[in-house]
MILUMMI-419070 format. One record per residue (C-alpha): residue number from 1; residue in one letter; x, y, z. Coordinates in nm, 4 decimals. Layout:
% residues N
PT    nr   rest          X          Y          Z
PT   NUM      A          X          Y          Z
...
This chain:
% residues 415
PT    nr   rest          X          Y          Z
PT     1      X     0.0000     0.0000     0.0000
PT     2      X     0.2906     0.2206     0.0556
PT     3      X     0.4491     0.1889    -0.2653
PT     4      X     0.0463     0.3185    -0.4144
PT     5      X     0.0770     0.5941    -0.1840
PT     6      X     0.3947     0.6784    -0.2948
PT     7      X     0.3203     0.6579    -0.6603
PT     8      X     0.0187     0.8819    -0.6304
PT     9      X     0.2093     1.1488    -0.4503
PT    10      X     0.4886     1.1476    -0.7539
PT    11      X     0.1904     1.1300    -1.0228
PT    12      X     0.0844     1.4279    -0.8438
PT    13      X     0.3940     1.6311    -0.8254
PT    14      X     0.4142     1.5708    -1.2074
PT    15      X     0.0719     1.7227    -1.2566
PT    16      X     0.1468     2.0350    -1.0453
PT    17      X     0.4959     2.0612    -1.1960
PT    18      X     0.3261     2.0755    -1.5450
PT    19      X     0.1020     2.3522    -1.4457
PT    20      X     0.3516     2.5389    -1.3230
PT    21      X     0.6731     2.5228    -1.5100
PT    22      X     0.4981     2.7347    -1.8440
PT    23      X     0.4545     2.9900    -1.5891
PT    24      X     0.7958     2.9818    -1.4821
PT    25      X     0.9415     2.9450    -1.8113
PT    26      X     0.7236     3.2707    -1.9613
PT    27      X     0.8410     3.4666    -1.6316
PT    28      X     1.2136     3.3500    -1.6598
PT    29      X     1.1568     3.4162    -2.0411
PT    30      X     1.0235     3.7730    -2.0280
PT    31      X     1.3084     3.9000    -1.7309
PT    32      X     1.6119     3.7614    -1.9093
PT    33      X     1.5205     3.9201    -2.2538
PT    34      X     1.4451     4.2167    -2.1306
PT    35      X     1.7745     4.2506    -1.9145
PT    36      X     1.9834     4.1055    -2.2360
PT    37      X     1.8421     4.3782    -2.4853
PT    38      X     1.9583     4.6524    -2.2516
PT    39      X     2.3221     4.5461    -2.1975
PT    40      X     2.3652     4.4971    -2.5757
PT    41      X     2.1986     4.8599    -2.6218
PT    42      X     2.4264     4.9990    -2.3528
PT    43      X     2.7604     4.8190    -2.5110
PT    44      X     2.6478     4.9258    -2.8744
PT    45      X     2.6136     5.3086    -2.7390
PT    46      X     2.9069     5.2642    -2.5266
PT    47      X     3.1465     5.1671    -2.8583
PT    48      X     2.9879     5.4670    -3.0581
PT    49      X     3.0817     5.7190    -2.7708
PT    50      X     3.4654     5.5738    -2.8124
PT    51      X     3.4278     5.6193    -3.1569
PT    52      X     3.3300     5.9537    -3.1241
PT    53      X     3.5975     6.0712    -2.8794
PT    54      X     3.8608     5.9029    -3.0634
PT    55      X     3.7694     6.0843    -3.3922
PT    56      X     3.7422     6.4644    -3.1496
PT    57      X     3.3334     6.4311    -3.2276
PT    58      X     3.2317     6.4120    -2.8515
PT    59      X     3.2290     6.7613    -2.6936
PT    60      X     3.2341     6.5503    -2.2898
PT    61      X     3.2880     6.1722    -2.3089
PT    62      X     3.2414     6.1345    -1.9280
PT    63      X     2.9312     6.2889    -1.9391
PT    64      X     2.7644     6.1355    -2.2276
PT    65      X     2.8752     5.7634    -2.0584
PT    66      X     2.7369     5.8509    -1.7219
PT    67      X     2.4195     5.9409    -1.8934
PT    68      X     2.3876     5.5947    -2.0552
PT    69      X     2.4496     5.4708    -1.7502
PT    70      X     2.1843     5.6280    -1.6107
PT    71      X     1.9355     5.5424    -1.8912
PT    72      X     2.0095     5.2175    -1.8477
PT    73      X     1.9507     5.1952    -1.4615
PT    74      X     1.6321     5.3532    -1.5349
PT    75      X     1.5203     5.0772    -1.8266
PT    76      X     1.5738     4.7744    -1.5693
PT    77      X     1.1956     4.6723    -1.5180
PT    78      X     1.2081     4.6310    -1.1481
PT    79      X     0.8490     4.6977    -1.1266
PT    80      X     0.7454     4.4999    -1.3953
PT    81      X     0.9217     4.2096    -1.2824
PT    82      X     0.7710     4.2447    -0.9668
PT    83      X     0.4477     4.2886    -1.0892
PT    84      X     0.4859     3.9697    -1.2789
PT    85      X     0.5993     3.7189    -1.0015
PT    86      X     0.2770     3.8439    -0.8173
PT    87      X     0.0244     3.8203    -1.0625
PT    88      X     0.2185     3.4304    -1.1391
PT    89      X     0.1656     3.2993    -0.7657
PT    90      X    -0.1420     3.3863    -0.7722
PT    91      X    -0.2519     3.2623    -1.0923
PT    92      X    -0.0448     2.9172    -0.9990
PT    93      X    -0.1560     2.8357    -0.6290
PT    94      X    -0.5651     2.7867    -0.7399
PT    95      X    -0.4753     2.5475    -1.0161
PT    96      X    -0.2398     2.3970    -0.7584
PT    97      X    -0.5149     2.3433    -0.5424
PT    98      X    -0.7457     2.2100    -0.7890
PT    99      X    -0.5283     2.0128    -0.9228
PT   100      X    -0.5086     1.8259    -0.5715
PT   101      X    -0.8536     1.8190    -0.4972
PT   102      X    -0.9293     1.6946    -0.8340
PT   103      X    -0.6547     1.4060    -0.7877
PT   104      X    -0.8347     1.2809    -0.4232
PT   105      X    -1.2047     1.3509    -0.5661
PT   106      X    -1.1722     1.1114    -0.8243
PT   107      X    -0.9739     0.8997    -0.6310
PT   108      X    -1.1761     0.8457    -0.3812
PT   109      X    -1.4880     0.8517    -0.5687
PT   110      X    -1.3489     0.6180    -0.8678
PT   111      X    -1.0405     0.4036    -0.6936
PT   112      X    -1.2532     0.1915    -0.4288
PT   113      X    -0.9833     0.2579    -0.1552
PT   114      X    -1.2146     0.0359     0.1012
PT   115      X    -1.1749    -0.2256    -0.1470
PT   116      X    -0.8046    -0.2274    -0.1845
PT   117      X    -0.7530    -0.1946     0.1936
PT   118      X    -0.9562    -0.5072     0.2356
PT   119      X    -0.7812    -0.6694    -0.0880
PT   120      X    -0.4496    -0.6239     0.1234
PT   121      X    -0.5584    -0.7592     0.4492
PT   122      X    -0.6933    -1.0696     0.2791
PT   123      X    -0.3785    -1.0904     0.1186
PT   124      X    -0.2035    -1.0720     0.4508
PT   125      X    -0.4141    -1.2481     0.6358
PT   126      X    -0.3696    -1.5447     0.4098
PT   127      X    -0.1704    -1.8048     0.6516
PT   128      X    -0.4417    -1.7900     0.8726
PT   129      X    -0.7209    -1.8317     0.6237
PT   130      X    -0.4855    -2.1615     0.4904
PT   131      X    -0.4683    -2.3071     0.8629
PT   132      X    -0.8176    -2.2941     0.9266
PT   133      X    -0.9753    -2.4179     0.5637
PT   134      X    -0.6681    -2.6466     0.4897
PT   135      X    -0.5488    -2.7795     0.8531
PT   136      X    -0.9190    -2.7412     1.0035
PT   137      X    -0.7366    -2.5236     1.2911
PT   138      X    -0.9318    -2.2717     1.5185
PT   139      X    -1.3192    -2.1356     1.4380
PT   140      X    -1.5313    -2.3002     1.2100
PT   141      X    -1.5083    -2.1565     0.8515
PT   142      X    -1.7585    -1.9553     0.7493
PT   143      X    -1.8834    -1.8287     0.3699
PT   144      X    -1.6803    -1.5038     0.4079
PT   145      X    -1.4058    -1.6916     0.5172
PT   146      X    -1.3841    -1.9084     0.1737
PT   147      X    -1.4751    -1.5829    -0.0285
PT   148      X    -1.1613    -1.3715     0.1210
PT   149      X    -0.9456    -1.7333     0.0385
PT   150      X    -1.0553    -1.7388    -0.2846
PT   151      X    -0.9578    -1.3693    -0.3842
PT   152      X    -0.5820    -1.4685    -0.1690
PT   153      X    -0.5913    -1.7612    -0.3926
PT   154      X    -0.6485    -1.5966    -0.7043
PT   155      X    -0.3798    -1.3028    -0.6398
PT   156      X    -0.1204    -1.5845    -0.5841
PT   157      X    -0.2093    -1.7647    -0.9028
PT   158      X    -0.2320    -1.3941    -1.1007
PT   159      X     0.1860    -1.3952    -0.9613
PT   160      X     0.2072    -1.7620    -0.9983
PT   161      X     0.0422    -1.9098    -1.2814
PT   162      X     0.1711    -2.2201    -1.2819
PT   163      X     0.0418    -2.3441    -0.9301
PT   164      X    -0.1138    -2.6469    -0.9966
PT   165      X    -0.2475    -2.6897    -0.6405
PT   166      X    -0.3890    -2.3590    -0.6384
PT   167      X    -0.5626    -2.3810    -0.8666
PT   168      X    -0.6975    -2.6799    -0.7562
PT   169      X    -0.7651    -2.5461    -0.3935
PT   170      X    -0.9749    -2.2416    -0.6356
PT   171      X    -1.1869    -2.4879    -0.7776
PT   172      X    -1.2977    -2.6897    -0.4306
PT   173      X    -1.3344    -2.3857    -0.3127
PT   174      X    -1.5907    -2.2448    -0.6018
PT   175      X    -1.7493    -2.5740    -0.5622
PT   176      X    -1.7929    -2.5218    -0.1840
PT   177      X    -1.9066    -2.2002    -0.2529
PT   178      X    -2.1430    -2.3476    -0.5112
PT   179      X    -1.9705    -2.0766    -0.8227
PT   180      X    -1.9797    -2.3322    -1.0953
PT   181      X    -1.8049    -2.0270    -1.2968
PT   182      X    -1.4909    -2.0464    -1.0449
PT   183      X    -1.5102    -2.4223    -1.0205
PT   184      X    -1.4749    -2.4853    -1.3815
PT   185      X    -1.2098    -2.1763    -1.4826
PT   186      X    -1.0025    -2.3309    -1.2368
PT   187      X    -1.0499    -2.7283    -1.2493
PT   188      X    -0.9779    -2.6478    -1.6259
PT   189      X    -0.6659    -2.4476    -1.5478
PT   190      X    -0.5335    -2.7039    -1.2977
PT   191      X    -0.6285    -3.0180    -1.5498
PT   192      X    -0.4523    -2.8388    -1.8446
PT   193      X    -0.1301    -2.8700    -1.5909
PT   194      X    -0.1580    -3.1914    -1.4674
PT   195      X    -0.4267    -3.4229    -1.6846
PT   196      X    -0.3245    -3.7254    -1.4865
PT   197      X    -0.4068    -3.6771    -1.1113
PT   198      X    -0.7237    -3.8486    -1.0220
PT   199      X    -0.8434    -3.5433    -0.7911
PT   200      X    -0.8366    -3.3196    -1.0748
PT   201      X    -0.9879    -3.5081    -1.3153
PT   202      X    -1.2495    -3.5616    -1.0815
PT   203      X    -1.2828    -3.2166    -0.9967
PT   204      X    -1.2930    -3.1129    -1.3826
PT   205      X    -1.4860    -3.4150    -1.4573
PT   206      X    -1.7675    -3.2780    -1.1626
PT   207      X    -1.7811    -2.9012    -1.3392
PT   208      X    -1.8391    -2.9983    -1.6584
PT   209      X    -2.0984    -3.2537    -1.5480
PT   210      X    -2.2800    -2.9899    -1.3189
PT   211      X    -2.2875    -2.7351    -1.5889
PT   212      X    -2.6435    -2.9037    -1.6989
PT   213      X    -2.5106    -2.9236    -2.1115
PT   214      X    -2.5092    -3.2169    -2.2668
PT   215      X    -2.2393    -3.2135    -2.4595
PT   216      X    -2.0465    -3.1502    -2.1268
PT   217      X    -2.1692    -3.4234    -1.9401
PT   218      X    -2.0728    -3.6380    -2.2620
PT   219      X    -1.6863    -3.4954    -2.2241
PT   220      X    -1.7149    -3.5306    -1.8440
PT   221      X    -1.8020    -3.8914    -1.8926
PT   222      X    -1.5210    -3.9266    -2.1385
PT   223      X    -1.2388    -3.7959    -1.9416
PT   224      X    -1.3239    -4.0512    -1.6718
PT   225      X    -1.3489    -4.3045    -1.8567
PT   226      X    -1.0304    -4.2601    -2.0384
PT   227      X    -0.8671    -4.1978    -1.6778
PT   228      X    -1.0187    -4.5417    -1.5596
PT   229      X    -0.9082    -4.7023    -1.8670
PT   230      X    -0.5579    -4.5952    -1.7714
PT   231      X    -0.5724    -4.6771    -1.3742
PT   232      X    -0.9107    -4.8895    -1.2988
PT   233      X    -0.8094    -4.8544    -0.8882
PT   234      X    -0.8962    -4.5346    -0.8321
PT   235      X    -1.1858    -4.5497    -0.6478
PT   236      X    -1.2663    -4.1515    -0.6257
PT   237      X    -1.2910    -4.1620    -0.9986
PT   238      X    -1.4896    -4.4891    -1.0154
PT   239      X    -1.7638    -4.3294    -0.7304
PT   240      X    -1.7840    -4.0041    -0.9616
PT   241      X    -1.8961    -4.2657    -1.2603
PT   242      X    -2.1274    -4.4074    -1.0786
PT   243      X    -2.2572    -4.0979    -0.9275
PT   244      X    -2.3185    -3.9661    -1.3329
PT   245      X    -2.5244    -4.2249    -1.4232
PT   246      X    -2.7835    -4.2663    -1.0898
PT   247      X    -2.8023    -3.8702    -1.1740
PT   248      X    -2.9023    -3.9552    -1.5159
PT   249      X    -3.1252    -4.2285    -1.3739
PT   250      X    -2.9196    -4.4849    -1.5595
PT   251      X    -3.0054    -4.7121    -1.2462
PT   252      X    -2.8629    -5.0638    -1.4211
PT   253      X    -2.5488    -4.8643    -1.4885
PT   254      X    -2.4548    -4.7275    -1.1135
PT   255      X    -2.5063    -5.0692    -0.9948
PT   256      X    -2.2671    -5.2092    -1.2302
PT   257      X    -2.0252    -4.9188    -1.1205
PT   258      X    -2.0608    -4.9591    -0.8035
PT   259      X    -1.9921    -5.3514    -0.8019
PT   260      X    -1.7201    -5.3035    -1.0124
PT   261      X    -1.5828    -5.0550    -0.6761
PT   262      X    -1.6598    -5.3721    -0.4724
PT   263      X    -1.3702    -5.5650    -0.5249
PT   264      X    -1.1535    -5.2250    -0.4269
PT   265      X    -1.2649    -5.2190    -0.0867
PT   266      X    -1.2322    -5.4286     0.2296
PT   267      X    -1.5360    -5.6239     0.2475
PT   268      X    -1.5453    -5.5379     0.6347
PT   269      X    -1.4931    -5.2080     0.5822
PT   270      X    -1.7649    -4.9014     0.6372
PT   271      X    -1.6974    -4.7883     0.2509
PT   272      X    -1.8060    -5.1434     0.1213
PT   273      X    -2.1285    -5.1253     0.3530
PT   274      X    -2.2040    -4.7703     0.1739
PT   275      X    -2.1362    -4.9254    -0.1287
PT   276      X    -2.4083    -5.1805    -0.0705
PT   277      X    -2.6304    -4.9651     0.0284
PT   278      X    -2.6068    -4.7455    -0.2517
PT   279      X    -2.6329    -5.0413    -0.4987
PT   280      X    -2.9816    -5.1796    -0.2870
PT   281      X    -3.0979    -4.7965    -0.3140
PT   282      X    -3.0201    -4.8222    -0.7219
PT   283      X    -3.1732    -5.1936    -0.7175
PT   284      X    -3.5203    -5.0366    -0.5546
PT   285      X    -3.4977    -4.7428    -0.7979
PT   286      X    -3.4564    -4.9727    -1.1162
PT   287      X    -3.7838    -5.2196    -0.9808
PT   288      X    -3.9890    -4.8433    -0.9166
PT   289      X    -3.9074    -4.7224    -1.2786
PT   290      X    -3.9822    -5.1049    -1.4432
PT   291      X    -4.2857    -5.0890    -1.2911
PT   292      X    -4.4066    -4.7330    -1.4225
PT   293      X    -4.2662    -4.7942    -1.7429
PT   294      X    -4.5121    -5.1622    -1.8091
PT   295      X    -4.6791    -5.0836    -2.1147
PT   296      X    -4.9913    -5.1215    -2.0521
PT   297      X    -5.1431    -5.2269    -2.4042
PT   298      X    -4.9130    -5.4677    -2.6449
PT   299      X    -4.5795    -5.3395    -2.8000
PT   300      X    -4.6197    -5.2607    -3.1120
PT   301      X    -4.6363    -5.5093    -3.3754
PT   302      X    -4.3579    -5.5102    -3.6011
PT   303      X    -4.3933    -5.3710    -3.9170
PT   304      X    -4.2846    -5.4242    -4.3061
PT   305      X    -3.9542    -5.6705    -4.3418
PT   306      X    -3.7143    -5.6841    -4.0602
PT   307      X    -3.3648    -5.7573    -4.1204
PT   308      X    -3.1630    -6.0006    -3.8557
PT   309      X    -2.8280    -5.8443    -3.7954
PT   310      X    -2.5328    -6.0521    -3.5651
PT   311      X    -2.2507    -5.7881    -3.4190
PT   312      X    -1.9339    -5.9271    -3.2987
PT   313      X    -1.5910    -5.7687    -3.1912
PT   314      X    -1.2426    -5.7516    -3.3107
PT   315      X    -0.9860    -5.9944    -3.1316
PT   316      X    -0.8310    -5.7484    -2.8266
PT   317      X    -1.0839    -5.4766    -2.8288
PT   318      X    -1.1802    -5.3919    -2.5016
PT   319      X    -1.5534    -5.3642    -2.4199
PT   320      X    -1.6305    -5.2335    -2.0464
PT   321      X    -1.9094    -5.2810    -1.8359
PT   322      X    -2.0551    -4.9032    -1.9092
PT   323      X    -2.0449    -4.9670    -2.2466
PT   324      X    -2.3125    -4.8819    -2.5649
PT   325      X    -2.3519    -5.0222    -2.8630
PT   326      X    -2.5510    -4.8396    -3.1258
PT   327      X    -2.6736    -5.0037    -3.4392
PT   328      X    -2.8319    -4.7955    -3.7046
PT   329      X    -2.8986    -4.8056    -4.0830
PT   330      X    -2.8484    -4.5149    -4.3594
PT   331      X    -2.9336    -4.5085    -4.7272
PT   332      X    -2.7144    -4.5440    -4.9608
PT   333      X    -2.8201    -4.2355    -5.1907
PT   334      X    -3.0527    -4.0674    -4.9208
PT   335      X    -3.0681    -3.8122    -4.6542
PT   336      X    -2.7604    -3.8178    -4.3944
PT   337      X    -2.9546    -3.9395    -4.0316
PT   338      X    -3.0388    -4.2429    -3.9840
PT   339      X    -3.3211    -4.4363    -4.0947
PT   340      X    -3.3426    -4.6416    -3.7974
PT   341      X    -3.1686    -4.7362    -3.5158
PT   342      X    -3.1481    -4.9402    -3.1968
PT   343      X    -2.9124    -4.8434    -2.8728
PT   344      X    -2.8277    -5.1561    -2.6325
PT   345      X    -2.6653    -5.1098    -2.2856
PT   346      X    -2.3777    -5.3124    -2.1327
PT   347      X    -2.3814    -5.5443    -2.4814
PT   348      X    -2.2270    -5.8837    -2.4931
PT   349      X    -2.1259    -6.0311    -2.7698
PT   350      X    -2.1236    -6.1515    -3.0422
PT   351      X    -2.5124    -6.0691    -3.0308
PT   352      X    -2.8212    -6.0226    -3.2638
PT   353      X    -3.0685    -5.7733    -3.2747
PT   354      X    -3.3592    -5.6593    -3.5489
PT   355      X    -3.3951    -5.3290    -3.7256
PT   356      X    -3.7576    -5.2464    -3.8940
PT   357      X    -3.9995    -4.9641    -3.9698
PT   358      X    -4.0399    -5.0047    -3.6410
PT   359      X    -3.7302    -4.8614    -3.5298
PT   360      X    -3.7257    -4.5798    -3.7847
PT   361      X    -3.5924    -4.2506    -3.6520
PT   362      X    -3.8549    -4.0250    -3.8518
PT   363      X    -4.2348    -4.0639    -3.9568
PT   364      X    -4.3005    -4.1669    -4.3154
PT   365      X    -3.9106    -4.2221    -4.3824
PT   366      X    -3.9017    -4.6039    -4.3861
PT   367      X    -3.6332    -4.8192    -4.3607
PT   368      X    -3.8081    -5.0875    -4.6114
PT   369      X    -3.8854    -4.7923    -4.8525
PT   370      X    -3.5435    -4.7570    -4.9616
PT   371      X    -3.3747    -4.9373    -5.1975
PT   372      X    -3.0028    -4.9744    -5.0658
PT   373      X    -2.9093    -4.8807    -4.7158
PT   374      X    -2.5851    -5.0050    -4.4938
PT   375      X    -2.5773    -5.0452    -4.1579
PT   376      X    -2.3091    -4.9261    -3.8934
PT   377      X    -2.2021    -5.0317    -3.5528
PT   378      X    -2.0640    -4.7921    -3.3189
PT   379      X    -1.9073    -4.9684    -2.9719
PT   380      X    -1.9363    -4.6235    -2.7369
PT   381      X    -1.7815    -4.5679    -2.3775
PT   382      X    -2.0057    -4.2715    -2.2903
PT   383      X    -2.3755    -4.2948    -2.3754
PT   384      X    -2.2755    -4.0594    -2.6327
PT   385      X    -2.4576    -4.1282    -2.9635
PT   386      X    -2.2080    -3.9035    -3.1167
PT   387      X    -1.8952    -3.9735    -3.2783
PT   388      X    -1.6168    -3.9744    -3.0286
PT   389      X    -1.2181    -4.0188    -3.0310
PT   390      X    -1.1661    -4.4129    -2.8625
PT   391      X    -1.5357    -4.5512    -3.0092
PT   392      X    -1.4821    -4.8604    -3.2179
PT   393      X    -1.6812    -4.9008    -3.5396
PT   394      X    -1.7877    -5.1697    -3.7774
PT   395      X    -1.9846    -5.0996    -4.1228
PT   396      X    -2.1496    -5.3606    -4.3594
PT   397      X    -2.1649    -5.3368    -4.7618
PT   398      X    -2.4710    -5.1669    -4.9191
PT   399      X    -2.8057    -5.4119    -4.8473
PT   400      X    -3.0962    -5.4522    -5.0702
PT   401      X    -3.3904    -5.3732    -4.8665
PT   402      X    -3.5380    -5.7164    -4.9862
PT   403      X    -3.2283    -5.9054    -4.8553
PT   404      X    -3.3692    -6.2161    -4.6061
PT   405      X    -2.9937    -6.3143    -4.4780
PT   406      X    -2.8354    -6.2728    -4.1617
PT   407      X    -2.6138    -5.8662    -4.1788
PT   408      X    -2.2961    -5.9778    -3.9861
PT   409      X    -2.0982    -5.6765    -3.8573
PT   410      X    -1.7537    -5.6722    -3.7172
PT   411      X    -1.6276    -5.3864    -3.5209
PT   412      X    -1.2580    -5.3621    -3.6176
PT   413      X    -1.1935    -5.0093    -3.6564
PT   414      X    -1.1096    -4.7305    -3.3938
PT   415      X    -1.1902    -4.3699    -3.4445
């Protein structure tokens, strides 16, 4: 705060000083002239009197020097000069004073000095803030309290950019503080640094599921996965999976996650009882949602031809428990979406499944209406229907829509 202070009071100086020094210079200006064209009058006189005398034209050469001397004692603008330095204070010292005022009015009004001051005791209180929200040491830690760490927080990271942990601590704390804005800034910042730690991919993972969009739960899901594909043991990763899906009411899904965390744990242990409970909590959900969703009246009866398809895997590809498979068919010479399509959970295979009208993705665009299609097999990690970097793919030759046999599909290709 002292070095501010000190700064203001120079930027001040150099305001008054340019008020003042045209002043100065016009005063200095206007005295030295004057003085300079009388000695060069009296020394030009003062040579023609010699001149005079030495040629015999000067009746008293004492007398006509002593009255040049006199002249010039007479054309020395005392007065004036005097005059002038008045008149200059007193024009100077009001705009002096404005100036001033002018500098603390708008400070004062415009530089939030209250704010600052606080800004700098946050920033000093800082060890104290870390002790009691880090170490849990002394009073209980209070909203203000995780505000004033956040803004120490963020001036440390605005000298140290690189501060992983930081900005790690900034995003716990915008999720404590429930700022989804400061959570995600800074769980991005910190995963940018160090992709591979299992705290900040869950952190990053949590903001971008949070944020409500789609296409950000889809990435969320994607970095986990990817991280679990890497390191299946970490268990805060594998209860953040699970914890997507029961949000998304995929019920079949968190129980799956949630066994898989079963062999992690000590079975004695009061994690593997929560576990459990969670998955007899999912089991209860799944039974309450099979139960609203009976149909009530007969499915539908398929319609037109239906074509038999068998999907099997490539030797080494790796199909997890979460994953998708989506089948769907496209025409050959036809519109780009699909005509129909099917999406199975947790598939085994090889299996077979049956595309008809039935399955078609529009109204009066039939699968059986056109006359080539293909179909395509997409193995997915995320419940993303969407193409995504890891899926594995498989894609069939162009089908006549009166073709009876078997489609085999083999997913050999990785996108």
């Amino acid at each position: 705060m002292a070095v501010f202070w000190l700064a203001a009071f120079v930027l001040t100086l150099l305001a008054v000083a340019a008020l003042v020094m045209p002043f100065m210079r016009q005063r200095h200006g206007r005295s030295i002239t004057q003085t300079e064209l009388n000695k060069t009058l009296y020394k030009d006189r003062l040579q023609e009197i010699e001149q005079e005398d030495q040629q015999g034209l000067a009746d008293d050469r004492q007398l006509l020097v002593s009255e040049l001397q006199h002249n010039l004692l007479d054309d020395i603008p005392e007065q004036d000069s005097k005059q002038q330095q008045a008149v200059s204070i007193w024009l100077v010292l009001p705009g002096v004073a404005i100036v001033i005022a002018l500098s603390l009015a708008f400070y004062f009004k415009l530089g939030s000095a209250d704010k600052v001051q606080d800004w700098q005791n946050v920033v000093a209180k800082m060890p104290e803030l870390s002790n009691r929200i880090l170490l849990g040491e002394g009073a209980e830690v209070s909203d203000q309290d995780l505000q004033d760490f956040a803004l120490g927080l963020r001036t440390k990271l605005y000298n140290e950019p690189n501060d992983t942990r930081g900005w790690f601590l900034l995003a716990k704390v915008g999720q404590a503080l429930n700022r989804l804005d400061m959570m995600t800034d800074a769980a991005e910042q910190a995963y940018r640094r160090d992709p591979s730690s299992a705290s900040i991919i869950a952190v990053y993972a949590q903001s971008l599921f949070y944020s409500g969009d789609a296409n950000q739960q889809a990435k969320a899901e994607r970095i986990v996965v990817r991280a679990l594909q890497q390191d299946s043991s970490q268990l805060e990763l594998w209860s953040l999976y699970a914890f997507m899906a029961l949000e998304q009411q995929q019920f079949q899904l968190a129980i799956d996650r949630w066994q898989s965390m079963l062999s992690l744990v000590d079975a004695d242990s009061e994690r593997h009882q929560m576990l459990q409970q969670s998955i007899d909590f999912a089991k209860a959900q799944l039974a309450q949602q099979a139960q609203q969703q009976e149909q009530v009246s007969e499915p539908a009866a398929v319609t037109g031809p239906s074509y038999q398809i068998t999907v099997d895997v490539q030797e080494g590809v790796e199909v997890p428990d979460s994953s998708f498979l989506f089948v769907f068919a496209k025409a050959v010479n036809g519109p780009p979406m699909p005509l129909a399509a099917k999406k199975i959970a947790h598939p085994r295979f090889p299996l077979t499944l049956t595309l008809s009208d039935s399955d078609s993705m529009m109204e009066g665009l039939k699968l059986s209406q056109q006359g080539t299609f293909y179909i395509t097999a997409r193995l997915s990690y995320d419940n993303n229907a969407q193409t995504t970097d890891g899926d594995w793919q498989g894609e069939s030759d162009p089908i006549n829509s009166e073709q009876q046999e078997t489609i085999q599909l083999h997913i050999d290709t990785r996108l």
